[in-house]
N, C-alpha and C positions, 0 to 999 in steps of 0.2 A: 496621642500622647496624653498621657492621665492629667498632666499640670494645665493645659490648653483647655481640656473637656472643666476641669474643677473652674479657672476662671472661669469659663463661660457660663455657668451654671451661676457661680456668686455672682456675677456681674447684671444676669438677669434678676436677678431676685432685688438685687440693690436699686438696680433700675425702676423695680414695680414698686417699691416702697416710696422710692422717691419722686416720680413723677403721679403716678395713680392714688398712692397711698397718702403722699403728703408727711412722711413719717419715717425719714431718713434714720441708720444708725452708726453709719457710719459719714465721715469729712468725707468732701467732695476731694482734697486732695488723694485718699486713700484709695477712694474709685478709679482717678485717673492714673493711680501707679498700676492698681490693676490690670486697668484697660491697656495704658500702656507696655504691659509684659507681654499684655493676650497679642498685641498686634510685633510685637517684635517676633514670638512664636510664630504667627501667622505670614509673616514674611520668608520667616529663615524655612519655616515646612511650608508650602500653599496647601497643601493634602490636609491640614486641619482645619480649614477655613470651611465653615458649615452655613447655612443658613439663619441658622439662630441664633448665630456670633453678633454680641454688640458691635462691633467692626462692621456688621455687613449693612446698620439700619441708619437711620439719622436723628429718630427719638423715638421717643414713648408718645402715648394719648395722654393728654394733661390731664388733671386733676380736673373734676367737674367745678362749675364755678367763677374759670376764669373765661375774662369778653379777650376777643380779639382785638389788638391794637395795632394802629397802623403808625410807622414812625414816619417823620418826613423829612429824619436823611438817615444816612446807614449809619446801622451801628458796629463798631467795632470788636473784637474778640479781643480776651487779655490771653486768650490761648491756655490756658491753665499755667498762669502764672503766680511762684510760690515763693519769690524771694524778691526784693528791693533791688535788683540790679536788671532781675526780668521786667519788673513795672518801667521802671524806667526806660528802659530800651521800647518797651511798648511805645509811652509816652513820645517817643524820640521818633518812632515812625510814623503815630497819628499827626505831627505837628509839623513833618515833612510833605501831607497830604494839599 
């Protein structure tokens, strides 16, 4: 499917800019509606799911420069949260921990 191949393709590129590059141009929310279309296609077909699909990795090589930090407790994900009712509910499940 041409729409699956096109995200994957923008989705790389976004990706190199913004972890190797340092030089994002597009919002992080923008990325993830992307990514989130590429993975709803990739469910509803499996026959598109390629190796070089952002879906299939868990990041990039970071930008040169940055040390390794270690935390000493886990951190949480706000999951790609975009609106005041998703923070919250975030909030509501950290505070039940």
């Amino acid at each position: 499917m041409k729409r699956a191949k096109k995200l994957r393709e923008e989705l790389n590129y976004h990706s190199y800019r913004y972890y190797v590059l340092n030089d994002p141009i597009i919002t992080d929310q923008e990325y993830d509606e992307m990514l989130k279309e590429l993975m709803m296609l990739e469910r509803k077909y499996p026959e598109l799911i390629t190796p070089d699909s952002p879906t299939q990795r868990v990041g990039e090589k970071p930008a040169e420069g940055f040390k390794e930090v270690r935390h000493f407790t886990r951190l949480y994900s706000l999951d790609n949260t975009y609106s005041e009712e998703e923070v919250l509910e975030f909030h509501n499940r950290v505070k039940r921990l």
